[in-house]
MILOGU-112443 format. One line per 8 residues: number of its first residue (from 0); their letters; for each residue x, y, z of N, C-alpha, C. Coordinates in nm, 4 decimals, m for minus. Example, Ala and Ser with C-alpha at 12.3 -4.5 7.8 and 13.67 -1.06 7.14 Angstrom:
residues 2
0) AS) 1.3190/m0.5690/0.7800/1.2300/m0.4500/0.7800/1.3200/m0.3300/0.7800 | 1.2850/m0.2250/0.7080/1.3670/m0.1060/0.7140/1.2900/0.0030/0.7870
end
This chain:
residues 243
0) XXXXXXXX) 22.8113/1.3986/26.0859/22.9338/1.3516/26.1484/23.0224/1.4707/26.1810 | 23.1176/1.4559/26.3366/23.1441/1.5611/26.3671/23.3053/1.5686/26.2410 | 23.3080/1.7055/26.1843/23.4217/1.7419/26.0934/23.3807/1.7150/25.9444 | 23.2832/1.6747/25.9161/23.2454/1.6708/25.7784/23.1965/1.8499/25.7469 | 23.2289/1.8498/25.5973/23.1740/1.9858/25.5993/23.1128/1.9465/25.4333 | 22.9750/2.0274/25.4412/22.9158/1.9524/25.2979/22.9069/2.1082/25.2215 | 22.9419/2.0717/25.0820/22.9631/2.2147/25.0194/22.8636/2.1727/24.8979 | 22.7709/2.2655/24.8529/22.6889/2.2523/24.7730/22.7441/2.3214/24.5936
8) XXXXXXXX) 22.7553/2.2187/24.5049/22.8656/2.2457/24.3801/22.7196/2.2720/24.3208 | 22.7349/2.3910/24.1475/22.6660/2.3849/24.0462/22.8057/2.3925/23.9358 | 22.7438/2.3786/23.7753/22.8144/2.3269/23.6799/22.8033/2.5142/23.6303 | 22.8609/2.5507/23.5468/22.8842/2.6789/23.5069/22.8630/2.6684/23.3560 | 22.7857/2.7511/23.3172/22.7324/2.7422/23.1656/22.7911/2.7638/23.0569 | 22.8937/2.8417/23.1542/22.9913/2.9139/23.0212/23.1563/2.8121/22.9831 | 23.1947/2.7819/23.1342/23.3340/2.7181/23.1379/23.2972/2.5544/23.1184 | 23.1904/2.5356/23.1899/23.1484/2.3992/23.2152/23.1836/2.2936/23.2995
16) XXXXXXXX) 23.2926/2.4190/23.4379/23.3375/2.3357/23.5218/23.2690/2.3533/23.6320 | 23.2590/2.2747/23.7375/23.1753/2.2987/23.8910/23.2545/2.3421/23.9663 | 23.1851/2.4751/23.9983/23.2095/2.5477/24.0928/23.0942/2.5717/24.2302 | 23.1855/2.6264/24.3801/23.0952/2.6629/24.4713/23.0062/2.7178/24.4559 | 22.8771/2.6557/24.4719/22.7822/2.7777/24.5027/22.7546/2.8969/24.5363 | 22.8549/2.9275/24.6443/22.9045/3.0806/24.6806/22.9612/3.1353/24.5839 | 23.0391/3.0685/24.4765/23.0528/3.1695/24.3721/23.0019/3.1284/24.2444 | 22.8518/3.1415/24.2659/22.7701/3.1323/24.1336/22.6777/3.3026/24.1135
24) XXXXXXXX) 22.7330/3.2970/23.9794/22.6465/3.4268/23.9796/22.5635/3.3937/23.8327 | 22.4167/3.3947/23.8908/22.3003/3.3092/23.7600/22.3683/3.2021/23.7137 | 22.3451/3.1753/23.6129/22.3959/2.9968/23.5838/22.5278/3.0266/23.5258 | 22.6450/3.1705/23.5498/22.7426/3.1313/23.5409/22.8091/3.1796/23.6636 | 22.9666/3.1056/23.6605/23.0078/3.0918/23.8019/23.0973/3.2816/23.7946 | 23.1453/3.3270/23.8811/23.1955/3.4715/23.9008/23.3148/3.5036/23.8031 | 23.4099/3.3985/23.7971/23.5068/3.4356/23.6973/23.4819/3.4431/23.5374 | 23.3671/3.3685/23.4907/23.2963/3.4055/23.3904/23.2420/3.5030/23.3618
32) XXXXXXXX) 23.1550/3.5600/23.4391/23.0633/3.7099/23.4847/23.1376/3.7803/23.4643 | 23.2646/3.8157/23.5031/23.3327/3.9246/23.5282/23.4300/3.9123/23.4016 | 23.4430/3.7995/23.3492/23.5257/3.8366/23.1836/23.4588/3.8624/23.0956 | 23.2818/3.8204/23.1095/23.2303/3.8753/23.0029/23.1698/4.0062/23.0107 | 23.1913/4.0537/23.1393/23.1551/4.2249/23.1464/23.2783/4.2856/23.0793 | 23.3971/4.2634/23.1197/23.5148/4.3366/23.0709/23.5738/4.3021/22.9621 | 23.5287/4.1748/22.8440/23.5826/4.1973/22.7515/23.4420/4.1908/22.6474 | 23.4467/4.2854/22.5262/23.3668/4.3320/22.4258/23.3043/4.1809/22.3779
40) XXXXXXXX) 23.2144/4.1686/22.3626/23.1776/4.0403/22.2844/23.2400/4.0620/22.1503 | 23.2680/3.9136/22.1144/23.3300/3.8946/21.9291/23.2067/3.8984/21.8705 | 23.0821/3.8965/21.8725/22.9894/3.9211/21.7882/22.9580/4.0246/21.7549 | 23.0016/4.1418/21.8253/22.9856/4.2603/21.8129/23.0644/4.3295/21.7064 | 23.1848/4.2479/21.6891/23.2968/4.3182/21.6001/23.2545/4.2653/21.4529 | 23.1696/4.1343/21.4200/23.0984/4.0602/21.3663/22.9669/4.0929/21.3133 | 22.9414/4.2034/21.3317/22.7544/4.2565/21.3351/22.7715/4.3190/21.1570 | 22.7120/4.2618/21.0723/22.7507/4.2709/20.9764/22.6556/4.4436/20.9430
48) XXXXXXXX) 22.7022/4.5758/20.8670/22.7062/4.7117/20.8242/22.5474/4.7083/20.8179 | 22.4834/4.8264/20.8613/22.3502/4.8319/20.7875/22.3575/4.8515/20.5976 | 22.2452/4.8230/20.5812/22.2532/4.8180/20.4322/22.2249/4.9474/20.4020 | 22.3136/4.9856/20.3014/22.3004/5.1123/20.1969/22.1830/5.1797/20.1777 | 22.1572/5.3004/20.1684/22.0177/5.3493/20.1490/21.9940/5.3256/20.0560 | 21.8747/5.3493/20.0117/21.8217/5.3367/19.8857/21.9129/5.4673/19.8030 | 21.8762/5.4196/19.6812/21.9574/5.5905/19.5860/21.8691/5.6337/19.5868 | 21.6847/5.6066/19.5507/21.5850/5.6479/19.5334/21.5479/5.7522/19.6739
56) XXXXXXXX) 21.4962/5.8628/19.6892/21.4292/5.9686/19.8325/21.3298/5.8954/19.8064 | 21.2511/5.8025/19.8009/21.0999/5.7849/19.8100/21.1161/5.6121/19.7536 | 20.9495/5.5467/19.8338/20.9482/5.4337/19.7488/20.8733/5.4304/19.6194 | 20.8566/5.5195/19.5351/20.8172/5.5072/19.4145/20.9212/5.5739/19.3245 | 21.0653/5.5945/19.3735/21.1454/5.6817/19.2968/21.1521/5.7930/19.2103 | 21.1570/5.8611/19.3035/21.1532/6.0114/19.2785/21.2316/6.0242/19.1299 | 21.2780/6.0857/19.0718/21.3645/6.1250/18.9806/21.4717/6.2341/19.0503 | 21.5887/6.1907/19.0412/21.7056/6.2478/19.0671/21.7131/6.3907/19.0271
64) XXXXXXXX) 21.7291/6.4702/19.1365/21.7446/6.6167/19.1130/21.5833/6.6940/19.1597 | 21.4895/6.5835/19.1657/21.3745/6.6663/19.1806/21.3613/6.5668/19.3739 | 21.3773/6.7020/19.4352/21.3784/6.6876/19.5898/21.2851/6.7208/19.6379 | 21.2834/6.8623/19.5940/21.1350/6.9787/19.6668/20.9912/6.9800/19.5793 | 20.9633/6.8750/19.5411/20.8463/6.8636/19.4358/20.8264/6.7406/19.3977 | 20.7170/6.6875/19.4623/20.6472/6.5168/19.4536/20.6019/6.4550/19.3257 | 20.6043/6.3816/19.2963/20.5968/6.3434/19.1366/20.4349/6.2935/19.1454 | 20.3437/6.2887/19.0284/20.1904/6.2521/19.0285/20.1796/6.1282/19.0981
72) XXXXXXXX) 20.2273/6.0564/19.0959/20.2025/5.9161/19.1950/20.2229/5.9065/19.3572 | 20.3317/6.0220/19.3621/20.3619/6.0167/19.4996/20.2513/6.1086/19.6045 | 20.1904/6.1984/19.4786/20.0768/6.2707/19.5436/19.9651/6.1831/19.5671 | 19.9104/6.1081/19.4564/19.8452/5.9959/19.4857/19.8453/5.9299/19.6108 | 19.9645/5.8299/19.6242/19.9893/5.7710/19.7011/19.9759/5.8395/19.8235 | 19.9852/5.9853/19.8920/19.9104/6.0309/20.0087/19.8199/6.0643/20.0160 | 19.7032/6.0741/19.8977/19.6188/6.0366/19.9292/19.5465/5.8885/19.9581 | 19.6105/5.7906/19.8895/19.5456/5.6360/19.9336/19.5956/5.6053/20.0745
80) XXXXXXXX) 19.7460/5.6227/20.0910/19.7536/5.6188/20.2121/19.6487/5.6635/20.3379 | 19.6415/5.7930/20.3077/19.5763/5.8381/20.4707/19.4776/5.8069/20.4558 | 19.3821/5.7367/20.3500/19.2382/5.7010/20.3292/19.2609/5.5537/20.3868 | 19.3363/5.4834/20.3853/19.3159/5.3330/20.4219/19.3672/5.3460/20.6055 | 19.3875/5.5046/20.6351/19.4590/5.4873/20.7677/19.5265/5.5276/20.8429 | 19.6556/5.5504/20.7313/19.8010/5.6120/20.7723/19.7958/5.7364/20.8242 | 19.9103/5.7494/20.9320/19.8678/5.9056/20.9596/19.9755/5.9988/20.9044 | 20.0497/6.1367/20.9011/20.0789/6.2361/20.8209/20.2216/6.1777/20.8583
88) XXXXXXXX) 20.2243/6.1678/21.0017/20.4053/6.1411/21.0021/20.4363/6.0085/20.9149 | 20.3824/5.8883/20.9630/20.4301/5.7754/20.8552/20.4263/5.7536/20.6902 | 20.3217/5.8268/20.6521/20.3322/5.8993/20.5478/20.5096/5.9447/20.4817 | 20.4818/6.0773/20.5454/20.5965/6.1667/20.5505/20.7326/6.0681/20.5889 | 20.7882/5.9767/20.6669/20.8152/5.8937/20.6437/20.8821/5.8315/20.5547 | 20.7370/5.7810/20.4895/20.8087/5.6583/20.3545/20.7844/5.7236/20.3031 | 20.7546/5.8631/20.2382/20.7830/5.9160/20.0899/20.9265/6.0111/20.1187 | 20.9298/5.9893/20.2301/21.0789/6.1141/20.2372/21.0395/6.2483/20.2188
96) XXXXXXXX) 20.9717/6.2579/20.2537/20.8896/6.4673/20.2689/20.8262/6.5061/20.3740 | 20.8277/6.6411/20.4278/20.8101/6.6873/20.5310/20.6314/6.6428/20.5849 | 20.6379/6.6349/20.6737/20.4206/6.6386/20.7247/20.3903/6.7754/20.6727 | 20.4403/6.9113/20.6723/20.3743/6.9398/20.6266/20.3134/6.9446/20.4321 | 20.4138/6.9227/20.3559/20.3578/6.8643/20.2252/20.2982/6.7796/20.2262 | 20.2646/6.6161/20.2687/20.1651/6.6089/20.2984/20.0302/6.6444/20.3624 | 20.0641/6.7501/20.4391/19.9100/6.7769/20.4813/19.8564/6.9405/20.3600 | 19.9453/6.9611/20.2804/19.9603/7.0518/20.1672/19.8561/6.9640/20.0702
104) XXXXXXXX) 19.8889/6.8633/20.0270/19.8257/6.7535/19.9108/19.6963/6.6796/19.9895 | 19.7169/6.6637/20.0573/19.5621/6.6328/20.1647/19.4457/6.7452/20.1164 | 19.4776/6.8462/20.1833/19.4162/6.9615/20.1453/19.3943/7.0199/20.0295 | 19.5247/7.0143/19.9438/19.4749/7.0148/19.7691/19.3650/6.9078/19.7709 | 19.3404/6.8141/19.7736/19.2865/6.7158/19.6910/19.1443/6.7419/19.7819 | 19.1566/6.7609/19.9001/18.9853/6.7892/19.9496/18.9111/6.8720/19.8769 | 18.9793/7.0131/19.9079/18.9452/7.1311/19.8196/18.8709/7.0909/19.6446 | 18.9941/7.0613/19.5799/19.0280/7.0680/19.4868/19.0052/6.9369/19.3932
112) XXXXXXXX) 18.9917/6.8461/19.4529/19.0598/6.6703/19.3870/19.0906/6.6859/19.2778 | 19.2121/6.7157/19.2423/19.2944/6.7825/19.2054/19.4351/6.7542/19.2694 | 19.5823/6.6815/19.2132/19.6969/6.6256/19.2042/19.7878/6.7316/19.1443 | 19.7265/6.8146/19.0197/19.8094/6.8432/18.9242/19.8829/7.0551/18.9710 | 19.9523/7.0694/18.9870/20.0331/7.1969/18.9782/19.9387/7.2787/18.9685 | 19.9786/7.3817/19.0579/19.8620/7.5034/19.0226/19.9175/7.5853/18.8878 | 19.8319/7.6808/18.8543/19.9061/7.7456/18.7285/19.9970/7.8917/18.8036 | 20.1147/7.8826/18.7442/20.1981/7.9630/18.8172/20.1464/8.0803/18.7168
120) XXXXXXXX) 20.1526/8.2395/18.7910/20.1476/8.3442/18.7488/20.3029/8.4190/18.7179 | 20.3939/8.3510/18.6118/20.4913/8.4033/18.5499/20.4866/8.5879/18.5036 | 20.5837/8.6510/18.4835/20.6160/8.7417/18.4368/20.5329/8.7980/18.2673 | 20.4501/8.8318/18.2374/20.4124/8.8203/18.1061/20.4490/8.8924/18.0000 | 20.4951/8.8292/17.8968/20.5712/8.9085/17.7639/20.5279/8.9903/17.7359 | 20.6037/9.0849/17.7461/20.5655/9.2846/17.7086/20.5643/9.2941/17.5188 | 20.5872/9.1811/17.4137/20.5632/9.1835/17.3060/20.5029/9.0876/17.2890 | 20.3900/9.0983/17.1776/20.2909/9.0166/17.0849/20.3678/8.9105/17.0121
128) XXXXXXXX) 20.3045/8.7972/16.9691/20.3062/8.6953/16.8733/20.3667/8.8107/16.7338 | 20.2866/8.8803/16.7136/20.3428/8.9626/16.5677/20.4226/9.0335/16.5997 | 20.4484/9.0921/16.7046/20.5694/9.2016/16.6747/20.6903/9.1384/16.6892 | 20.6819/8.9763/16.7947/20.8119/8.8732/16.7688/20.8241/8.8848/16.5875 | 20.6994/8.8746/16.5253/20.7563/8.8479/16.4038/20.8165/8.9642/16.3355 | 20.7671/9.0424/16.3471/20.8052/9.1734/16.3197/20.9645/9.1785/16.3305 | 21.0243/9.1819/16.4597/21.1613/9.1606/16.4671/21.2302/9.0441/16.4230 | 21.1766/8.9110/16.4354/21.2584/8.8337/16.3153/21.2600/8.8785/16.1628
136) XXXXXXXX) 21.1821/8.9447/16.1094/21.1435/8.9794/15.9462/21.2622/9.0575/15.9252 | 21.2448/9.2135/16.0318/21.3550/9.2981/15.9863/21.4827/9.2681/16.0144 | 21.5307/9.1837/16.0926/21.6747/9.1551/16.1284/21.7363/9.0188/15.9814 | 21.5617/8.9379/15.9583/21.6845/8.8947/15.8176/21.6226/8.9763/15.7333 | 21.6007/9.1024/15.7143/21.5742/9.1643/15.5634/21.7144/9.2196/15.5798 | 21.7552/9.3214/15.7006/21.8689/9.4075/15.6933/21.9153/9.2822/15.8069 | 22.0427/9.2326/15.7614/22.1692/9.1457/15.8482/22.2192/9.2145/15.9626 | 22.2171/9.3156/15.9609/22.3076/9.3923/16.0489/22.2615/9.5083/16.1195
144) XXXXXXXX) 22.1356/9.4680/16.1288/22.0532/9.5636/16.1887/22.0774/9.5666/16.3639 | 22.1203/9.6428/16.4542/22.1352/9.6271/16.5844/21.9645/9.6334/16.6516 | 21.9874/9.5456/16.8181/21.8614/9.6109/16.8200/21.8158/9.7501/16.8509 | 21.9103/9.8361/16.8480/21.8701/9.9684/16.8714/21.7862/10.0247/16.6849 | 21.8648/9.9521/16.6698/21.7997/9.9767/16.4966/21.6759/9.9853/16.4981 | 21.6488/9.8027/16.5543/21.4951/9.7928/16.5532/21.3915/9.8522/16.5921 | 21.4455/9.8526/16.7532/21.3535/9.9712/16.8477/21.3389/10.0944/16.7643 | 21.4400/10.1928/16.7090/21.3750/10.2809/16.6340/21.3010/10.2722/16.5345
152) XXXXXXXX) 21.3400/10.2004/16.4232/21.2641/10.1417/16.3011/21.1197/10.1216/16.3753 | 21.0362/10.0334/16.4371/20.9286/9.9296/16.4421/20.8742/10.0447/16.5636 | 20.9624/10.1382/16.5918/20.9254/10.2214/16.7558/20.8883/10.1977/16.8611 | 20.9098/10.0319/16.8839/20.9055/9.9313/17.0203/20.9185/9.9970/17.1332 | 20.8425/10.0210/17.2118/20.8408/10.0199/17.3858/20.8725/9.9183/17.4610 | 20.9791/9.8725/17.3818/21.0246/9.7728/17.5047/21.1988/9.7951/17.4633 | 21.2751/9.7163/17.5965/21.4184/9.7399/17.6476/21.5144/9.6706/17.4994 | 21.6207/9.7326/17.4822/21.6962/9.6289/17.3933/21.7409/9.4984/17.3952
160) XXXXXXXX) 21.7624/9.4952/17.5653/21.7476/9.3430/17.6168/21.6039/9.3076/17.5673 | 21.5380/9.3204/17.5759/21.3778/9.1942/17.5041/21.3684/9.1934/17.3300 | 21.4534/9.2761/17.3239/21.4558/9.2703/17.1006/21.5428/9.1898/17.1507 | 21.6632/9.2202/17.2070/21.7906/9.1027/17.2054/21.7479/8.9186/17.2087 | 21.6996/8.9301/17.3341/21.6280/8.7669/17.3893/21.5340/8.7077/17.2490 | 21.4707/8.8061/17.1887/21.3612/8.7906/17.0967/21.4463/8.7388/16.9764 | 21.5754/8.7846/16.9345/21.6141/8.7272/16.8086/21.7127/8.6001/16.8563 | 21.7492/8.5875/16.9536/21.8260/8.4827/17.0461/21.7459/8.3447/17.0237
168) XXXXXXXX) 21.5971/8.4188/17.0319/21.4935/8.2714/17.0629/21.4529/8.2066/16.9362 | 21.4587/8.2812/16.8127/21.4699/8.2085/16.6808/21.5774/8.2111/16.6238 | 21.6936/8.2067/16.6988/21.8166/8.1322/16.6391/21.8827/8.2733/16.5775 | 21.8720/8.3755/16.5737/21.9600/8.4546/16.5346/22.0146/8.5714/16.6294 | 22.1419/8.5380/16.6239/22.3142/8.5442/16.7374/22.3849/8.6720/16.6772 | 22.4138/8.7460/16.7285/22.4585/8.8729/16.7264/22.6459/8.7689/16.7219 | 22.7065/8.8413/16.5795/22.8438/8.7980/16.5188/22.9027/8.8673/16.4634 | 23.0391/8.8764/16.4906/23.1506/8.9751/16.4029/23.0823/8.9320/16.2701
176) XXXXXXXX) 23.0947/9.0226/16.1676/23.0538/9.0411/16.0383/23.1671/8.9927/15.9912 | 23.1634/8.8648/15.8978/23.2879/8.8450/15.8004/23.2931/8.9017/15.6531 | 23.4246/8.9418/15.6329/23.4518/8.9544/15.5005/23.4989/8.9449/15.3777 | 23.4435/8.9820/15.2452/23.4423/8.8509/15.1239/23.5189/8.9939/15.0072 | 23.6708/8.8738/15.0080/23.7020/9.0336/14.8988/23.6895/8.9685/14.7717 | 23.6488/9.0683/14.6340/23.6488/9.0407/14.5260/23.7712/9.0090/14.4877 | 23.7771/8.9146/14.4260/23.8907/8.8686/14.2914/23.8922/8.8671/14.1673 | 23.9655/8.9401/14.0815/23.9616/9.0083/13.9674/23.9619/8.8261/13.9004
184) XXXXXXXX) 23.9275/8.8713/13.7608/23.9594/8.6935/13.6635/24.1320/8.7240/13.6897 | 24.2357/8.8437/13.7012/24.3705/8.8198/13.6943/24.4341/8.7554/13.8244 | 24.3554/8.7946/13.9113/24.4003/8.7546/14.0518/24.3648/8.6061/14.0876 | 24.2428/8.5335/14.0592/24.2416/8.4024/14.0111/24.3280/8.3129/13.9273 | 24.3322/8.3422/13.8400/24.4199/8.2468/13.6970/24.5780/8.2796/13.8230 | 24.6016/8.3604/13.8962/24.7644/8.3751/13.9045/24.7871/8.3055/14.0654 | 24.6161/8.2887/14.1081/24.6165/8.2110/14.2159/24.6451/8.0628/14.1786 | 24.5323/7.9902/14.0784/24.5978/7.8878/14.0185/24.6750/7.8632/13.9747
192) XXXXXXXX) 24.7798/7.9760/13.9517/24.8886/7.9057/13.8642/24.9650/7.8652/13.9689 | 24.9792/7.9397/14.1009/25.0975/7.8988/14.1757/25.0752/7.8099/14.2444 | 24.9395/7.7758/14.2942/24.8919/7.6018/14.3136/24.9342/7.4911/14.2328 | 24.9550/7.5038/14.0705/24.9926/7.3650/14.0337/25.1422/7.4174/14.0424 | 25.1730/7.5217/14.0214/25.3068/7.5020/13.9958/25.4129/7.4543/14.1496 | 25.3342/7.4674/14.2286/25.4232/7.4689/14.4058/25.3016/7.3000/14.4579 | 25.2447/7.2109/14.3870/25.1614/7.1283/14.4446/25.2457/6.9895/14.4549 | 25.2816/6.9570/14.3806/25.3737/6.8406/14.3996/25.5370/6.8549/14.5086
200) XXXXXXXX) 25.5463/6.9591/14.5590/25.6463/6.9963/14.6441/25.6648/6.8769/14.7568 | 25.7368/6.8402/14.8275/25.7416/6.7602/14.9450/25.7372/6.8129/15.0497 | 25.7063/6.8055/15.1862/25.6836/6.8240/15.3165/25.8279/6.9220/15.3648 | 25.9499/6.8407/15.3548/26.0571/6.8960/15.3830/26.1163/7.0196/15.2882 | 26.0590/7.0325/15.1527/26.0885/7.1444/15.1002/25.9771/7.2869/15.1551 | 25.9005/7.2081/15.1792/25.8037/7.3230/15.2086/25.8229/7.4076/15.3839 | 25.9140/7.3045/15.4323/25.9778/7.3491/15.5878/26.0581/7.4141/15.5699 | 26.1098/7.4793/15.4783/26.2193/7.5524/15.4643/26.1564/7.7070/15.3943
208) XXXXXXXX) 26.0505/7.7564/15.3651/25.9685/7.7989/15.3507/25.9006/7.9055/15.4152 | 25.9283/8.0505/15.3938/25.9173/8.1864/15.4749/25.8012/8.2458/15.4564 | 25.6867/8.2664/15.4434/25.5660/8.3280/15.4123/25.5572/8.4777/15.4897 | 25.5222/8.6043/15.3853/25.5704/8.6499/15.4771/25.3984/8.7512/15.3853 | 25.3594/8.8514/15.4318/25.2092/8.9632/15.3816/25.2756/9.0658/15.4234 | 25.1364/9.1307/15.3717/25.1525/9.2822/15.3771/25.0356/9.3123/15.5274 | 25.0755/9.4344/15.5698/24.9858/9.4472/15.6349/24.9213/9.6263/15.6632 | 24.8063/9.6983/15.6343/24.7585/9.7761/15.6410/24.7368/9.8660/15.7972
216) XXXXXXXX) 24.7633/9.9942/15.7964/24.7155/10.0588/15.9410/24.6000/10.1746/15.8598 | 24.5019/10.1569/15.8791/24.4217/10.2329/15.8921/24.4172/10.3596/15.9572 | 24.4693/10.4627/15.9428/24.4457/10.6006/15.9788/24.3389/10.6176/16.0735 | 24.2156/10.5858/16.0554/24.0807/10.6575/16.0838/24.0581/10.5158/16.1408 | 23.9772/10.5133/16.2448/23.8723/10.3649/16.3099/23.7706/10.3323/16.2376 | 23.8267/10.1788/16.2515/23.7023/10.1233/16.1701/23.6546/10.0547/16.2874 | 23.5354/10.0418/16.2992/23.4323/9.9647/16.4403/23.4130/9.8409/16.3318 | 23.4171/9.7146/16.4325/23.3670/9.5956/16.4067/23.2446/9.6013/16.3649
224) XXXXXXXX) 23.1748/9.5286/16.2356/23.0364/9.5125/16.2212/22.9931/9.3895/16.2644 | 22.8322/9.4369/16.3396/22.8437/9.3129/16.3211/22.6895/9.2439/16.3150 | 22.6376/9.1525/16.3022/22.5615/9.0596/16.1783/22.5049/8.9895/16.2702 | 22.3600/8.9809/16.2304/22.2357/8.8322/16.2908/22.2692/8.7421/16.2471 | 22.2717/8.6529/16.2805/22.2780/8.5229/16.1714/22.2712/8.3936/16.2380 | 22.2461/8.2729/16.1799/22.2063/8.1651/16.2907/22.3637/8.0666/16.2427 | 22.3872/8.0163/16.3485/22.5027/7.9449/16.3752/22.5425/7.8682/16.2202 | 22.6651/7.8385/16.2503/22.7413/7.7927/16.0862/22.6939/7.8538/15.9452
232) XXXXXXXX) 22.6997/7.9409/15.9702/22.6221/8.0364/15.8189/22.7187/8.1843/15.8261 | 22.9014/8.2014/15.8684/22.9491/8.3038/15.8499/23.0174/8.3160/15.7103 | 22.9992/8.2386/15.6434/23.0523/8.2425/15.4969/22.9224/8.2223/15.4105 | 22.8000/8.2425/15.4812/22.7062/8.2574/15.3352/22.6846/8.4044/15.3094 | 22.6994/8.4244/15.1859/22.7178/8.5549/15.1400/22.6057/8.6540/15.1985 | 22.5348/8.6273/15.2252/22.3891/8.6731/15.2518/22.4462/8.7814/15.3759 | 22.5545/8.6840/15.4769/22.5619/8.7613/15.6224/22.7421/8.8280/15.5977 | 22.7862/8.8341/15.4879/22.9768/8.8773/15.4646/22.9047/8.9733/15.3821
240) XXX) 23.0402/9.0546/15.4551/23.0552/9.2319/15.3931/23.1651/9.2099/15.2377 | 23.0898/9.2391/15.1547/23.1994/9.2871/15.0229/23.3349/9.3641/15.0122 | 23.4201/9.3371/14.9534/23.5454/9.4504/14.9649/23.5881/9.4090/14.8208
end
């Protein structure tokens, strides 16, 4: 009919109202399209945190502090792994260590089958089983023997640092020398007497109370002595100088 004009409507997915066809863009209509390009989706602000790492570097848990060195199971475990399949990177991977330590333990275990530490070639002790004993004997026969003492005494070829370390390692510690003065029987009895006689005193009489010594200058230097001895033992007579 002449003046009819036929307009072809779809429903809009998002608003749910019908709009022209001319402004449909996919099954939503243009003013939809264009708000959901320009505003952020709310699900996004909604995306709940990835989860926490593990505390463990590895899935068989390493032990804390040991990073650069695989524990017996974890060596294992690259080997079962790459036998059922796995290759060096996925490996490396899930134990948390480089490809090349795994391809390190690959190769140990072909060689070798063999997991366990090679034997490290340490520094080797420049003194014997006996001459350690040797220097524990003379340091408790004489207390106060330095190790220069020793080295001359025993005529050791080795440094005073290694006598030193050597009496360190069975417990005997280079210490000011304490000292133990004699007391006459008169100097006793007159020590006790002034204990009972000043013992029942009260707190506030005794705050009022001036203590006062004598004190000595020595003319000539006296050098500190000083004494082996193993910890809490400066009052056994064995390691105190007499006066």
């Amino acid at each position: 009919m002449p003046g009819l004009l036929l307009c072809v409507q779809f429903e809009c997915s998002a608003c749910g109202l019908w709009k022209a066809a001319r402004y449909k863009h996919g099954s939503k209509c243009n003013d939809c399209h264009h708000a959901a390009q320009h505003t952020p989706p709310a699900a996004a602000a909604a995306t709940p945190a990835p989860p926490a790492p593990s505390s463990h570097l590895s899935m068989f848990g390493r032990p804390s502090g040991c990073i650069d060195q695989l524990t017996t199971v974890e060596r294992a475990a690259i080997v079962t792994l790459h036998g059922v399949g796995w290759t060096v990177r996925a490996i490396a991977e899930e134990l948390r260590c480089s490809e090349q330590t795994v391809s390190l333990w690959l190769t140990r275990w072909n060689e070798t089958h063999s997991l366990e530490d090679s034997e490290r070639s340490g520094r080797p002790r420049c003194t014997t089983d006996e001459t350690d004993q040797q220097i524990g004997l003379l340091s408790d026969h004489k207390t106060t023997s330095t190790p220069r003492d020793i080295q001359r005494e025993l005529r050791l070829p080795v440094s005073l640092d290694t006598i030193d370390r050597r009496l360190t390692e069975i417990g005997l510690f280079g210490r000011v020398q304490e000292t133990e003065y004699a007391l006459s029987e008169f100097d006793i009895q007159r020590r006790l007497a002034f204990a009972n006689e000043y013992k029942d005193r009260s707190e506030d009489w005794w705050a009022d109370v001036m203590f006062s010594d004598e004190t000595s200058f020595p003319l000539q230097y006296h050098p500190r002595v000083y004494v082996r001895r193993p910890p809490g033992m400066a009052h056994d007579p064995k390691f105190m100088r007499q006066e």
